[in-house]
C-alpha positions in Angstrom: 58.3 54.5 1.8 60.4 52.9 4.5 63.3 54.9 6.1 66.4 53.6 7.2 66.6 55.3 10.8 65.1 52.2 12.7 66.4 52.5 15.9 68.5 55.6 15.7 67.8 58.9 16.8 65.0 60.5 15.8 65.0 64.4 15.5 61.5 64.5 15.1 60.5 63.0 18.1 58.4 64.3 20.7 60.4 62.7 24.0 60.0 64.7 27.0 63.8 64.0 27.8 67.3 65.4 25.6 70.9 64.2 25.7 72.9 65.4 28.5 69.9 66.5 30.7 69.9 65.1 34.3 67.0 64.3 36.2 66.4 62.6 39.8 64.3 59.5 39.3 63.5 56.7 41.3 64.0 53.0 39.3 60.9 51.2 39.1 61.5 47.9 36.8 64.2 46.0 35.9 65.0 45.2 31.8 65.7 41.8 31.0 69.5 42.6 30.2 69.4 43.8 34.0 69.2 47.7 33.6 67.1 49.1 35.9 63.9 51.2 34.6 62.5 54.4 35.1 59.5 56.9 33.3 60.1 60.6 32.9 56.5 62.1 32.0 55.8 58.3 31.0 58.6 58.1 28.6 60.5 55.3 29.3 64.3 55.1 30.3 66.7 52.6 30.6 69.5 53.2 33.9 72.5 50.8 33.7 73.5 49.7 36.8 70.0 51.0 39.0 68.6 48.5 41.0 65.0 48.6 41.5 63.9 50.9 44.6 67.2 53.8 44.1 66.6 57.0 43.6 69.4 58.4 41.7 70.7 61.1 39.6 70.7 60.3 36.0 72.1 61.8 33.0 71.0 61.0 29.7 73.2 59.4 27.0 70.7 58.4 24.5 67.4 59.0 23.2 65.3 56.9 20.8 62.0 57.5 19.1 60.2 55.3 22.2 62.9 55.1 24.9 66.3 56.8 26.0 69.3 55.2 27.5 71.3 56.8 30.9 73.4 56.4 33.5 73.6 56.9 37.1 75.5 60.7 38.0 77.1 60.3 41.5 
């Protein structure tokens, strides 16, 4: 009834973003553990070290059934 993927990746998903794709963005928000924010087609993504304002070159790490991890490409 329940699977055991809670949190992992989910092949299934329907995010608008893949592993290893890069993308210019500009941070919006910053999370409480201090990464800074940003939506691709309203999917959220998490930028470690973006402050709020840059607009930066990311490259996805990570991506999870409701939100993906990156980092900043320089």
């Amino acid at each position: 009834m329940f699977g055991s993927n809670y949190g992992r990746d989910d092949r299934s998903n329907n995010s608008p973003i893949n592993e290893g794709e890069e993308y210019d963005v500009k941070i919006e928000d910053l999370g409480r553990d201090g990464d800074g924010i940003t939506r691709i087609e309203g999917f959220v993504v998490f930028v470690s070290g973006a402050k709020v304002g840059d607009e930066v070159k990311i490259r996805v790490n990570s991506v999870r059934r409701n939100f993906g991890f990156a980092e900043v490409v320089e």
